[in-house]
C-alpha positions in Angstrom: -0.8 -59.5 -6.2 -4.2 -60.8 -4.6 -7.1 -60.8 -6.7 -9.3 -57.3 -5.9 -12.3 -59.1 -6.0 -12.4 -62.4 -4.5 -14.4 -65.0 -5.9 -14.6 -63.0 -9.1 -13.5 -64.7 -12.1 -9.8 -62.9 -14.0 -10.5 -61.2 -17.3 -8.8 -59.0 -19.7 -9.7 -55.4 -20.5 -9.1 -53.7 -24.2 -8.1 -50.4 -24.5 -8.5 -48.3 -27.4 -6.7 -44.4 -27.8 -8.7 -42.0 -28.4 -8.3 -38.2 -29.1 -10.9 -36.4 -26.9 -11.7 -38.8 -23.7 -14.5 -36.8 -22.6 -16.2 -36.7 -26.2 -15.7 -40.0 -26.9 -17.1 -41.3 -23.3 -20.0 -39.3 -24.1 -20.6 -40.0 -27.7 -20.3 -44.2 -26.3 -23.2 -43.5 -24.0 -25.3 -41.6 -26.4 -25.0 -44.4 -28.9 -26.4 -47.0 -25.9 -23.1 -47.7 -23.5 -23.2 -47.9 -20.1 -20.7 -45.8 -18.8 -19.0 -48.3 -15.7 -16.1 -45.9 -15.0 -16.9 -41.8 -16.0 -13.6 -40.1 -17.2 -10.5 -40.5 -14.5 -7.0 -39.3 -14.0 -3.8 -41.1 -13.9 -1.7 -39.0 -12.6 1.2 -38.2 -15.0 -0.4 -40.3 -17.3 -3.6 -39.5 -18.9 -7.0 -40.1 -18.5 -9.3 -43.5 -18.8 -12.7 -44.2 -18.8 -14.8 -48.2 -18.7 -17.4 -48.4 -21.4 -20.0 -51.4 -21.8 -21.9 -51.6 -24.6 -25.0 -52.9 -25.4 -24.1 -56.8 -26.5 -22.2 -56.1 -22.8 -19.1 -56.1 -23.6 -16.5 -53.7 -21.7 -13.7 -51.7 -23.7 -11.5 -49.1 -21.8 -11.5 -45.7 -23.4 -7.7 -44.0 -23.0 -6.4 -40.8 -23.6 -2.2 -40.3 -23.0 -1.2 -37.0 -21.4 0.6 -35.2 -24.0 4.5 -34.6 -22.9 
């Protein structure tokens, strides 16, 4: 797989489940993260959002599709 951003430097991203992906994106923001990536759909799957926070630090947000 290519890189998606050329010239950008490889990094990790966290995830962390959580039980209401919608309140929690907005709770993240209200307590001073910038929201990089609002709530989307994986198809089959669930539902992520990209938090930053303040320090600038990202953390994904993940919610599983319940089955």
């Amino acid at each position: 797989m290519k890189h998606p951003v050329p010239g950008a430097p490889s990094s990790w991203l966290a995830y962390v489940l959580v039980d209401d992906i919608a309140a929690a994106t907005k709770k993240a923001k209200s307590l001073g993260a910038t929201v990089m990536k609002d709530v989307t759909e994986v198809m089959g799957a669930g539902s992520f959002s990209i938090i930053v926070d303040p320090t600038g630090a990202a953390l994904g947000l993940w919610k599983p599709t319940k089955k």
